[in-house]
C-alpha positions, 0 to 999 in steps of 0.5 A: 270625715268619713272615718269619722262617720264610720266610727259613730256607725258602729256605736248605732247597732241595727244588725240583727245579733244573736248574743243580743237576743240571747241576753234578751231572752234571759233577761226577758224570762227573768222578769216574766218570773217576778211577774213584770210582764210588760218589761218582759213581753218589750224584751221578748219584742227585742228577742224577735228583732234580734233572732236571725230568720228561720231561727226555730227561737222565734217561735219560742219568742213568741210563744213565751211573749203571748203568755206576758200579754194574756197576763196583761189581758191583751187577749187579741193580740196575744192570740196574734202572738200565738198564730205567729208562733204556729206559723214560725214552726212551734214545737210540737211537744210544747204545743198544748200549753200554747193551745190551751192559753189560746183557749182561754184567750177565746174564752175570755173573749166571749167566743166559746165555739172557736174555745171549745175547738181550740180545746178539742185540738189541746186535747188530741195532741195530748192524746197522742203524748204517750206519757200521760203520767208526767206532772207536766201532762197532768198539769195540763189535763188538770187545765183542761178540765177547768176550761171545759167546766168553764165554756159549759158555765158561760153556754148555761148562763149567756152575758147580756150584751153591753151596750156602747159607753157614751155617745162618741160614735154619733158626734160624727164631724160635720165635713165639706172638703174643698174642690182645689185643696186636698184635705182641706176644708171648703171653708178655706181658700189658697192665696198667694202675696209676696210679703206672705208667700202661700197661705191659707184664709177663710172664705166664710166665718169659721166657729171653735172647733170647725175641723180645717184640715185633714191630713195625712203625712207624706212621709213620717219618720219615727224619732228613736225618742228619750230611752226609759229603763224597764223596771226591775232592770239592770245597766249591762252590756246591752241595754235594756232600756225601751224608746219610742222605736220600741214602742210604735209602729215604724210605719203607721205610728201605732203604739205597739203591744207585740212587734212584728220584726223586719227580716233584716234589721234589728232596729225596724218594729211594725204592729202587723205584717201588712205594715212590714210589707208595705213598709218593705214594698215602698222603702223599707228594702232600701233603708234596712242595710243603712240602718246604722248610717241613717240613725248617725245621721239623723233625722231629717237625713233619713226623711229626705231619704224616704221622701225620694224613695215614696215619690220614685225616681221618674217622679224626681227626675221630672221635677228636678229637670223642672227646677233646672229649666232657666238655670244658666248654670246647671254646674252651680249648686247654689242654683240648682238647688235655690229656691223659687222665685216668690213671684207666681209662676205658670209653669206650677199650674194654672193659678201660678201658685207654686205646687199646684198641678195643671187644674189649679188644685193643691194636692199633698203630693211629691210635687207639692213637698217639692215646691216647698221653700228650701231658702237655699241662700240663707243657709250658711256655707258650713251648713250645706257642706255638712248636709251635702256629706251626710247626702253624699254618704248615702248615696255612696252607702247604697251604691256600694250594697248594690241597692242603686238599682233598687232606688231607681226603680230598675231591673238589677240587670240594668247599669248605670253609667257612671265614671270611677269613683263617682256616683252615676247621674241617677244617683246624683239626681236623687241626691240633689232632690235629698239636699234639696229636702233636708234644707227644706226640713229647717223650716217645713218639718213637722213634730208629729206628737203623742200625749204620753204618760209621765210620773210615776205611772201607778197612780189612779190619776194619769199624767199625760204631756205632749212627746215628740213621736215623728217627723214628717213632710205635710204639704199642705199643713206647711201652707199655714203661716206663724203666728205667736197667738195662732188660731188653730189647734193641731191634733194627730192620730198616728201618721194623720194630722188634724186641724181645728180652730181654736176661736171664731175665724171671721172670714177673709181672716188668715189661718195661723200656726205656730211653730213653737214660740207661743206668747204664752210660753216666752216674751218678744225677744226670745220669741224672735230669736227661736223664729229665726231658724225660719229665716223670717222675722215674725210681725204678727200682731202678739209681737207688734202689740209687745215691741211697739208698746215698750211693755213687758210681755204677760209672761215676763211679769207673771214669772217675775220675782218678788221682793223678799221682805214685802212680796212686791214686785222686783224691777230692773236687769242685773240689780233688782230693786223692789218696787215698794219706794217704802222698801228700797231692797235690791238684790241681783238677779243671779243670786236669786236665779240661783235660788230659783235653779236649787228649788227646780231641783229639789222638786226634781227630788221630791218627784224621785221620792213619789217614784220610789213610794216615798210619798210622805217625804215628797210631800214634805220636801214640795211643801218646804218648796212651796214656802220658799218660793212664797218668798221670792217667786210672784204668786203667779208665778208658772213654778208656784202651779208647778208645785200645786201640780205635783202635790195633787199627784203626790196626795193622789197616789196615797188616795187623799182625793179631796186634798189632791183637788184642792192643790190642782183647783189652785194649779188650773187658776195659774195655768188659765193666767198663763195660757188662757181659760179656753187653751188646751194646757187648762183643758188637759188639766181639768182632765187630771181634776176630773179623774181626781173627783171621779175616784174621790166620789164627787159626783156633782163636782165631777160632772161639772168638771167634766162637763167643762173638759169635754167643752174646751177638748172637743175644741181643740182634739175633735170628739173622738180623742181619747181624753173625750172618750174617758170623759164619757166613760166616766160621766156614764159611770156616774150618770148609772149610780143610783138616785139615792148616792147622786142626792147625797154628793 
């Protein structure tokens, strides 16, 4: 197993290597040349990861990616970029064209005094070049010239100043936290029974869109993600495709414009220096030289990892000593490592509810992750042993780079005892209390997500779905029971989560989550097999409703298949017979699987056609879709919006608005069927109806449309999302068109 584990380490690159940064580089230039500067400036990222510190290329790195980022019109940070390169020991001959861009970045800002310095400094370092007659020198005074001519232009002629787009700033949330639930709202309550463990109810009425819960993760780990091709990019030796790791802040979870690298691996990126800091500070020293280990491990391993080294060793010593106390068999990993007893226990706090401190207050603190239920005794045997290696494997990995004294908070001076061979009892203690966190993680981490583009990513019309970004410890979030029909929303901005209801909450009633398996997404029995990962078997009211009637589930009936002579419905399991007695055709069910499986892939097909700008044949190939799938799929069938869907984006990209609104119109009808007219998946597709009538120039659909997106969006987003944000924008846009337009659309 170990030679195993040390054959997949080598396959997960996290050192930092020179040939890499090299072929970055080249590569990088490359592209920046052909003017793909957003591949080139994520190349110049992997430059930095990848140059050995102190190398005098890093400055080069990041001279050469604040130019990618000017073009872009990242002004800020590609000032960022320029101070970083200043810092890193920029070569003095080189200096003025970087000062130069600096100016033109200040300018473009509004800040013509810092400008007018930058230049000032431009200019008495090219005074100091002894060839002024070089093109280059020229070039640069020619450039010179321009930028003085314009500071002058702009001090003449002040802008106006602008005023704030909408009134975001002023729907501040209304917000009374609760004295005993940390982030919590004081409309809840923490109850406790043993058919429901902990959980969370409403002590007074709670309206759609009330924010219950803000909370900031305990620990978050990003996921390296799907790995996305840069354009104009070729398959090589190494690889030049881009993850969410490229892309987001390794601690925060910010999207990323210009890195900042770790010292000592290639794999860790921040937003800022204060983020890489922090992040070496509190954990980052220990997992950077395990960098390849914990990406082949996984990650649940590499949470539990950092939730020991967040809470620090005294903290975990007292709460594993804790769990031990009443053991009669400390030798047993099944009781060390068992769960708590459902019953109340004092020892957790005054109330008895386990996780509560000594005041009966709830906190999102370690003690709180810790009380979380591992369900030690449902794992199956294959599973802990495997979960134990993977703990042992990193334990023995810090033990050998000499980080044991890192771990547990002590001088390097200081020893461990521990016998040969073996791991010392600190360490053993910090691998219980990991084993005890990745059993934890089957059924209390959470998906930190991120609403990212999808398609083709060049039209006026942006298509966003839901990406997995993060998984994270929430304590108090992982209070909220499973429902298939939940009554909250969750929301989240970087490493915080937010929860809002998503319907009237009377009180006394119960807040529920959902955990993945919605009514609106699947039936009753798939449902309750994906549950079972929970170790429970859900009996909320969406699953009694659907298993006491006997019924076929909404979902079931609506992506049903339809009789190809008749159109009625087909029924029955292997042989599908038509519903209409006055037809009486059958056909199996895998045949017309069959059919169902060839129309998803040559939708898939068309879509590749949209990418490489073939949009006439898209719309060809989705239309001859559309008319197959009239002929076995339900007219509401989920795939029949699908196609709809895709036509709008394919007639949006040739600029066809009003063609493109029809064929969303008839998409949102099928998503409300499936999700419901107030869900989120109708609310982010009247977003998409909005932009389309906004660039169409329907200016009294479009507010109506808007008006209607803003409604179910703040519910289940709050008011400062983004979506809420460009809904305003453009609803100011259209409000300032003069009084003649808005009369004539």
């Amino acid at each position: 197993e170990a030679a195993a584990l040390r054959r997949l380490c080598r396959r997960a690159r996290a050192d930092k290597e020179p040939a890499a940064a090299r072929f970055y580089r080249e590569e990088g230039n490359r592209l920046f040349g052909r003017r793909h500067y957003g591949a080139a400036a994520k190349l110049y990222s992997q430059v930095a990861s990848h140059e050995l510190p102190g190398s005098p290329e890093v400055s080069v790195c990041f001279a050469n990616r604040s130019a990618a980022l000017f073009h872009l019109g990242h002004f800020e940070v590609c000032l960022e970029d320029i101070a970083r390169a200043e810092s890193h020991g920029y070569p003095d001959r080189l200096l003025p064209k970087v000062l130069l861009r600096k100016a033109e970045c200040l300018l473009c800002l509004g800040r013509l005094q810092d400008a007018a310095d930058s230049l000032g400094v431009a200019e008495n370092k090219m005074a100091m070049d002894g060839i002024v007659t070089s093109p280059t020198h020229q070039t640069l005074l020619k450039k010179l010239s321009q930028l003085k001519s314009k500071i002058r232009e702009k001090e003449s002629c002040p802008e106006p100043a602008r005023e704030a787009c909408g009134d975001i700033q002023s729907k501040l949330e209304i917000w009374e936290e609760s004295d005993s639930i940390s982030g919590a709202s004081s409309s809840l309550s923490l109850n406790f029974d043993r058919e429901r463990g902990r959980h969370l109810v409403a002590s007074q009425d709670i309206l759609p869109g009330q924010s219950l819960l803000k909370e900031e993760a305990f620990v978050s780990v990003l996921c390296p993600g799907e790995s996305h091709l840069l354009q104009d990019s070729s398959e090589t030796a190494w690889d030049t495709r881009v993850t969410n790791a490229d892309l987001y802040c390794h601690r925060c979870l910010r999207q990323l414009l210009a890195s900042v690298p770790c010292r000592g691996c290639s794999y860790a990126k921040y937003c800022s220096q204060n983020c890489a800091d922090v992040a070496w500070e509190q954990y980052h020293r220990t997992e950077c030289s395990l960098g390849a280990l914990l990406l082949t491990l996984g990650v649940f391993c590499h949470v539990a990892l950092r939730t020991v080294l967040l809470a620090g060793f005294a903290e975990v010593s007292r709460l594993v000593e804790w769990s031990h106390d009443g053991d009669k068999d400390l030798h047993n990993p099944e009781a060390r490592c068992k769960h708590l007893s459902e019953a109340p226990d004092t020892r957790a706090g005054t109330r008895g509810i386990p996780g509560c401190n000594d005041d009966g207050q709830y906190h999102s603190s370690y003690q709180a992750v810790f009380h979380l239920l591992p369900h030690a005794e449902k794992h199956s045997p294959e599973h802990k042993f495997l979960c134990m290696l993977s703990v042992v494997a990193i334990c023995k990995q810090l033990q050998e780079a000499g980080l044991e004294a890192t771990v547990l908070n002590q001088e390097s001076s200081e020893k461990c005892e521990k016998t040969s061979g073996e791991l010392s009892p600190e360490l053993k203690t910090m691998a219980e209390a990991m084993l005890r966190h990745v059993l934890q993680l089957q059924c209390n981490a959470q998906a930190i997500t991120v609403m990212q583009e999808s398609g083709s990513g060049d039209g006026a019309v942006v298509n966003k779905k839901p990406v997995r970004l993060a998984t994270a410890f929430f304590p108090v979030l992982s209070l909220l029971n499973h429902s298939c029909c939940p009554n909250i929303s969750v929301s989240f901005s970087g490493t915080a989560a937010t929860v809002r209801a998503s319907q009237p909450i009377p009180s006394g009633q119960e807040i529920f989550h959902c955990y993945g398996p919605h009514r609106c997404r699947m039936g009753v029995a798939e449902r309750q097999q994906l549950l079972s990962q929970y170790f429970f078997e859900c009996r909320c009211q969406a699953c009694l409703d659907e298993l006491e009637s006997g019924v076929k589930s909404v979902v079931s009936v609506r992506n049903s298949f339809c009789c190809p002579s008749c159109r009625a419905p087909m029924q029955g399991e292997d042989e599908l017979c038509c519903s209409n007695e006055a037809c009486a055709i059958s056909v199996s069910r895998e045949s017309l699987s069959h059919r169902l499986q060839d129309l998803q892939q040559q939708m898939k097909t068309a879509l590749e056609l949209l990418r490489a700008r073939e949009a006439d044949q898209a719309i060809k190939m989705l239309l001859k879709c559309q008319m197959d799938a009239g002929n076995f799929l339900s007219p509401e069938h989920l795939l029949m919006g699908e196609m709809e869907d895709h036509l709008a984006q394919v007639y949006a990209t040739l600029g066809k608005w009003q063609e493109a609104a029809r064929h969303l119109e008839r998409s949102i009808e099928i998503v409300k069927m499936h999700h419901g007219p107030s869900s989120i998946e109708t609310g982010h597709e009247l977003f998409k109806l909005a932009q389309i009538l906004f660039n169409g120039f329907a200016v009294s659909e479009a507010l109506s449309t808007i008006q209607r997106a803003e409604e179910i969006l703040s519910v289940h987003c709050g008011p400062q999302s983004t979506q809420i944000q460009e809904l305003e924008e453009m609803k100011t846009c259209l409000s300032e068109l003069p009084r003649s337009i808005l009369q004539r659309t």
